[in-house]
Z-matrix of the N, CA and C atoms (Angstrom, degrees):
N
C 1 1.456
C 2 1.532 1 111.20
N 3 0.970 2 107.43 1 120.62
C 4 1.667 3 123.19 2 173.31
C 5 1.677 4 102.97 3 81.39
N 6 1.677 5 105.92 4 161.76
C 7 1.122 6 93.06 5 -170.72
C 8 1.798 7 101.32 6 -122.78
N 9 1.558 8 116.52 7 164.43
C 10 1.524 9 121.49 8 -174.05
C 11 1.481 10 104.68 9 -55.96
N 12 1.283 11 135.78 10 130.71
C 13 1.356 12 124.76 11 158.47
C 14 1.276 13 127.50 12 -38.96
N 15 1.277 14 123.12 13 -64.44
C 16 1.486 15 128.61 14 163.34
C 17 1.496 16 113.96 15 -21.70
N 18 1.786 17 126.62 16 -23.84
C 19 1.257 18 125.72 17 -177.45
C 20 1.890 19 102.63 18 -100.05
N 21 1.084 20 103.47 19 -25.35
C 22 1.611 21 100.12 20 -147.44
C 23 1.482 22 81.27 21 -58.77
N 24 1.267 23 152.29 22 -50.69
C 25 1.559 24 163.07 23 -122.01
C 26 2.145 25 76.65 24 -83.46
N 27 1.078 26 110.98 25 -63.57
C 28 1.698 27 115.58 26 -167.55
C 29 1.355 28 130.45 27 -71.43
N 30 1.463 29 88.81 28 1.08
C 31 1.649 30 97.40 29 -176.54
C 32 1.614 31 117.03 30 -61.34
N 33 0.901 32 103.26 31 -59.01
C 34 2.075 33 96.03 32 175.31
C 35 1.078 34 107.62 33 -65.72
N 36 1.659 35 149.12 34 11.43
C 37 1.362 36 137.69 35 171.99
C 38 1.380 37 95.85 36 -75.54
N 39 1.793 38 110.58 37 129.44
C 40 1.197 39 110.97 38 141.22
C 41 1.440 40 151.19 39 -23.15
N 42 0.673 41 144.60 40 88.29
C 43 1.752 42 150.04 41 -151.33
C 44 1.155 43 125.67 42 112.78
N 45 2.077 44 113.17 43 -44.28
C 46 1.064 45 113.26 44 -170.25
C 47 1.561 46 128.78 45 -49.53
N 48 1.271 47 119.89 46 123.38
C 49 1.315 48 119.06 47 161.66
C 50 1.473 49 120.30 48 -120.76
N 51 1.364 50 142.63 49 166.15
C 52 1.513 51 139.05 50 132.61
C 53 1.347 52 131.84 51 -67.22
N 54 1.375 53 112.10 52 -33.31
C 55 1.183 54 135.51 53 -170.46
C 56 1.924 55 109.61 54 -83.82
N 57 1.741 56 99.92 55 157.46
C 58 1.377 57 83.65 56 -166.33
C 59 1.300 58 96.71 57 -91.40
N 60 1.466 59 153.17 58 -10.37
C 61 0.930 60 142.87 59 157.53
C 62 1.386 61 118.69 60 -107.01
N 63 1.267 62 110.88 61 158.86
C 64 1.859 63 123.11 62 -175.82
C 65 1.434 64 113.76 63 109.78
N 66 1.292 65 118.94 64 132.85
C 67 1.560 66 131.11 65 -177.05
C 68 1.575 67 119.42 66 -57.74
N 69 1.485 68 118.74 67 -21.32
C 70 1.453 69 133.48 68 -176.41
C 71 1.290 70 80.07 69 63.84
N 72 0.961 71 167.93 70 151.89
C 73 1.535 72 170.31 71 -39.60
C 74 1.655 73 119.27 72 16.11
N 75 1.083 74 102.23 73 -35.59
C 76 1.733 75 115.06 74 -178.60
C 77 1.734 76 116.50 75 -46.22
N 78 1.391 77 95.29 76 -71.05
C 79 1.751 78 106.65 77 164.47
C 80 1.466 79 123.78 78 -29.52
N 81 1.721 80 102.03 79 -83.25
C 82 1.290 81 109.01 80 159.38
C 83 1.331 82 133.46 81 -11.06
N 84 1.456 83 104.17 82 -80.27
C 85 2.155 84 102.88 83 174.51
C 86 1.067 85 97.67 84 -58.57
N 87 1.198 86 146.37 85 -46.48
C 88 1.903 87 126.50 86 -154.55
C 89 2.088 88 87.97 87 -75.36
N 90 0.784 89 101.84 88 -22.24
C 91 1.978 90 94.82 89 173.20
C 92 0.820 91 94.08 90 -69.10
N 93 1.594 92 115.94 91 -90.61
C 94 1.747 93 117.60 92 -168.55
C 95 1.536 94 106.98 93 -49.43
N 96 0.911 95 156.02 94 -15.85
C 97 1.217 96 120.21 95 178.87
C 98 1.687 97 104.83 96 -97.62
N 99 1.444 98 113.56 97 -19.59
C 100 1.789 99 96.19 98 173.68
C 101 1.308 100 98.81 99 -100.91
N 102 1.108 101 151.20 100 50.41
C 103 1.523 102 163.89 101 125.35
C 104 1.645 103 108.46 102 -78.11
N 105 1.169 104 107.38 103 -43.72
C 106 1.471 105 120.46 104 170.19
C 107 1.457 106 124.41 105 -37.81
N 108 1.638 107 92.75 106 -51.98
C 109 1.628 108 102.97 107 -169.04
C 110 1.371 109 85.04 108 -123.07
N 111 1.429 110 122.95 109 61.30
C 112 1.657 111 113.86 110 138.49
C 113 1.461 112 102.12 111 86.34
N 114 1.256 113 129.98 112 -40.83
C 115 1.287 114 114.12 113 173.65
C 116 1.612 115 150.41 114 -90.03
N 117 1.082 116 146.55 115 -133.60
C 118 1.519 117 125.18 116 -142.61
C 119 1.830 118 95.49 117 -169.38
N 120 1.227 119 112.89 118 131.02
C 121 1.317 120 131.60 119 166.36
C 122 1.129 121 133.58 120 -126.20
N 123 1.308 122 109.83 121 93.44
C 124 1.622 123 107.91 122 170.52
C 125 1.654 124 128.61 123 -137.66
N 126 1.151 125 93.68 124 179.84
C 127 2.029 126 97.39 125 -149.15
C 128 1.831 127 101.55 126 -119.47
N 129 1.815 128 101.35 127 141.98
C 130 1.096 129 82.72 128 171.28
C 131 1.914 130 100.50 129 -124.02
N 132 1.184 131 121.95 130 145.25
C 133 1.189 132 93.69 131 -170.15
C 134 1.807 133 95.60 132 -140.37
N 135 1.420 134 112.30 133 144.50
C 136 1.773 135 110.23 134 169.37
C 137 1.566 136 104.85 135 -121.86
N 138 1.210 137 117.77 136 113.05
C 139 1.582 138 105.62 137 177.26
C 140 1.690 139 107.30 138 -65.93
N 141 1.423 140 101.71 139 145.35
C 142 1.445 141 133.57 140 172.53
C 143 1.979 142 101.42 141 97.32
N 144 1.375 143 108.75 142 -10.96
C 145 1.539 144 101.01 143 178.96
C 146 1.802 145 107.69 144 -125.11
N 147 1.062 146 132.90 145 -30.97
C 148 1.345 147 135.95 146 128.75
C 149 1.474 148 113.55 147 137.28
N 150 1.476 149 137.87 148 -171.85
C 151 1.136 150 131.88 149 -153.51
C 152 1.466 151 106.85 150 -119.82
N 153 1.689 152 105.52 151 165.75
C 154 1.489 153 104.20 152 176.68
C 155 1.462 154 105.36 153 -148.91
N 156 1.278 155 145.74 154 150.39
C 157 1.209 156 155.77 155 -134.64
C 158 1.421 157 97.80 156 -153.07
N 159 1.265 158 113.05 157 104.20
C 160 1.721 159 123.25 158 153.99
C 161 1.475 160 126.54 159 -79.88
N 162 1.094 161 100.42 160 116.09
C 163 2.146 162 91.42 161 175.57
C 164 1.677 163 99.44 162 -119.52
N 165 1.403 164 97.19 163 127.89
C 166 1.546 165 104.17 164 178.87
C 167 1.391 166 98.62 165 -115.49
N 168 1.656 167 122.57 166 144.31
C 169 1.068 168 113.96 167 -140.27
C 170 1.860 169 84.19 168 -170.43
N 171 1.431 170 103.35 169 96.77
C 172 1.151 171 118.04 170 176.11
C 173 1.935 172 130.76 171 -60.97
N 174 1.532 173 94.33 172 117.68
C 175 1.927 174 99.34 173 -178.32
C 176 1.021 175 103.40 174 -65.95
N 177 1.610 176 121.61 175 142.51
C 178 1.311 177 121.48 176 155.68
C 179 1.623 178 108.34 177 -79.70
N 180 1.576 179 114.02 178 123.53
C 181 1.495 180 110.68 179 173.07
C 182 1.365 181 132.13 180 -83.63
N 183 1.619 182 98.44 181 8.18
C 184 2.027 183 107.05 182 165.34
C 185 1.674 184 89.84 183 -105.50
N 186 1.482 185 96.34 184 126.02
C 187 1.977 186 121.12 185 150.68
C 188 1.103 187 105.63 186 -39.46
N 189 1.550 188 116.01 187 126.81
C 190 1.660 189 115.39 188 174.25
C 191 1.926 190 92.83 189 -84.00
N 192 1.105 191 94.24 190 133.12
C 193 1.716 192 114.67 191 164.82
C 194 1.452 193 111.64 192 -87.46
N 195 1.617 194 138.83 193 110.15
C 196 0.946 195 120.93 194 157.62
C 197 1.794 196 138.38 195 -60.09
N 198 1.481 197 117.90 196 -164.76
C 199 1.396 198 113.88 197 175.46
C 200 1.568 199 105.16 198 -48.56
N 201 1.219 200 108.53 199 -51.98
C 202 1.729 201 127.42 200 -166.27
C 203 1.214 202 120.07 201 -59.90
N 204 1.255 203 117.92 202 0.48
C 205 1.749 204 112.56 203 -156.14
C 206 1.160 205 120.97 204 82.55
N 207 1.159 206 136.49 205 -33.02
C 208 1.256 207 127.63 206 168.75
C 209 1.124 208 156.97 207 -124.44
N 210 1.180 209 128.30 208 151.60
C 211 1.579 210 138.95 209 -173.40
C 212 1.350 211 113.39 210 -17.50
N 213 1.698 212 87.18 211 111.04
C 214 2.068 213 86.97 212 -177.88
C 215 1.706 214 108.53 213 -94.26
N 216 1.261 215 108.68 214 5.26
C 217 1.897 216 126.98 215 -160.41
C 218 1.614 217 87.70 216 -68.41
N 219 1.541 218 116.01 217 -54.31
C 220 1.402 219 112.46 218 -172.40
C 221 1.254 220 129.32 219 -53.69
């Protein structure tokens, strides 16, 4: 539960892991991909009581219109 400070700074690096197995890849794309579309990821974490992960993740405020005319929002 919770993670070392010294790590929280490395968490979206590619590779990084703690663990002895797994690519750390996981972190990373969920960054890059909501960096992608405008939004923002960040972590709050206390070791021994545990962590939580915010993703803010920007609405577009124009209705996408499909081919058809209509409202794909619904």
């Amino acid at each position: 539960p919770g993670i070392m400070k010294e790590n929280v700074s490395r968490l979206f690096d590619p590779f990084f892991t703690t663990k002895a197995t797994g690519a750390g890849l996981g972190l990373a794309i969920v960054h890059s991909t909501v960096k992608r579309h405008g939004g923002e990821v960040m972590v709050q974490s206390i070791v021994g009581e545990g962590t939580t992960f915010s993703l803010l993740i920007p609405v577009d405020p124009e209705p996408m219109i499909g081919t058809d005319g209509k409202n794909t929002d619904s």
